[in-house]
C-alpha positions as CSV (number, residue, x, y, z in Angstrom):
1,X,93.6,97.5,57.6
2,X,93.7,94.1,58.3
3,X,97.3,94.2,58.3
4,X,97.6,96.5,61.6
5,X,95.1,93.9,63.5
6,X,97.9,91.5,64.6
7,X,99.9,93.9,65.4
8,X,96.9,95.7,67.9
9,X,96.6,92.2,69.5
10,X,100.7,92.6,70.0
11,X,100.3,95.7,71.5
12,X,97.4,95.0,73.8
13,X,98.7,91.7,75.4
14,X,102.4,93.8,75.8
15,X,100.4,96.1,77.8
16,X,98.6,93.8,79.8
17,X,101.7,92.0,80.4
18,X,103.7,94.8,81.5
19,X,102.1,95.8,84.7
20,X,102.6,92.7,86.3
21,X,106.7,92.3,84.9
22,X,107.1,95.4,87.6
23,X,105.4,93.6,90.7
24,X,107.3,91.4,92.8
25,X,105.1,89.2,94.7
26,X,105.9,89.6,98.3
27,X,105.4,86.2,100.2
28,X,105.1,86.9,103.8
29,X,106.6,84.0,106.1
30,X,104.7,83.2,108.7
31,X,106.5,81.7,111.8
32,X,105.5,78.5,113.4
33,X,105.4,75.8,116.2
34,X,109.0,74.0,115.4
35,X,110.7,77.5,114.3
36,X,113.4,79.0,116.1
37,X,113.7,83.2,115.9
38,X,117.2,85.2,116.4
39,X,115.9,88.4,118.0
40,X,117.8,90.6,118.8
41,X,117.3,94.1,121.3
42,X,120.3,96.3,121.0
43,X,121.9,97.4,124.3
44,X,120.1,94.2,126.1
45,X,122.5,91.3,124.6
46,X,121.0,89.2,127.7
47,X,117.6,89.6,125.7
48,X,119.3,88.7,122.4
49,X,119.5,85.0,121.2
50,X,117.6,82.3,119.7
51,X,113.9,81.7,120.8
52,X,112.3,78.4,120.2
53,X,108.5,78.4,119.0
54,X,106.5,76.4,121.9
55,X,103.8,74.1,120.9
56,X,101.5,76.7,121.9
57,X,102.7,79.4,119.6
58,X,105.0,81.5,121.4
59,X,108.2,82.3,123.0
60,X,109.2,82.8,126.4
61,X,111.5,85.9,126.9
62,X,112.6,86.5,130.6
63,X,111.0,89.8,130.7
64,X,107.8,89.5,129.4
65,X,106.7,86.1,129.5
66,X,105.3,84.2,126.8
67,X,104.8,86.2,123.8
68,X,102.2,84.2,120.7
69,X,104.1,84.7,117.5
70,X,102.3,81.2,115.7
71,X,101.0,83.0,112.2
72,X,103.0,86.7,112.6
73,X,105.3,87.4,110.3
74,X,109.0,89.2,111.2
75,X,107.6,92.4,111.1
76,X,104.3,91.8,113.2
77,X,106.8,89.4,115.7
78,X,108.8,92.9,115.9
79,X,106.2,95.4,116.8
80,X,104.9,93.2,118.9
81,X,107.7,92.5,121.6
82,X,109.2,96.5,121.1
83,X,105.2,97.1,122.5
84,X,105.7,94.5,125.0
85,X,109.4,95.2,126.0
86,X,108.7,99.1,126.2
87,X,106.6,98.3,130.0
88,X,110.3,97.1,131.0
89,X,113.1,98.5,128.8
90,X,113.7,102.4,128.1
91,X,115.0,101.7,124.4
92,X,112.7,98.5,123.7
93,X,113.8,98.1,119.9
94,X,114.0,94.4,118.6
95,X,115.0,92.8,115.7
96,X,113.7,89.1,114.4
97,X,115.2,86.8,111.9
């Protein structure tokens, strides 16, 4: 019996282990004053280029004005200007990088 204790410990700490060997930990990248962001609308290349970050927090599209982007990640950036955009543009889809 005593035998199989060591090996119980092995087995317990491999399956505590395990769960987190299958999780990648998903850093979200929040922008910045200082950052620049590539966005890009399809079908509205006049709307697609780089964007500076103000000091304030945001970027100025022609459009829309000055969107705050300081603390949104890529995704959040995104939805916001396609909800922004859509009051001007029939297709308003945008991609940030």
């Amino acid at each position: 019996m005593p035998r199989s204790l060591p090996g119980l410990w092995l087995i317990a700490l491999f399956t505590a282990v395990c769960p987190a060997l299958g999780q990648v930990e998903e850093r979200a990248v929040r922008v910045d004053t200082g950052d620049i962001l590539e966005v890009m609308v399809p079908r509205y290349p006049e709307l697609s280029k780089p964007y500076p970050v103000s000091p304030t927090g945001g970027i100025t599209l022609d459009l829309v004005g000055e969107v705050a982007v300081r603390g949104l990640t890529a995704p959040e950036i995104e939805a916001l200007l396609e909800r922004r955009l859509a009051e001007y543009l029939r297709y308003p889809q945008g991609v940030v990088v």
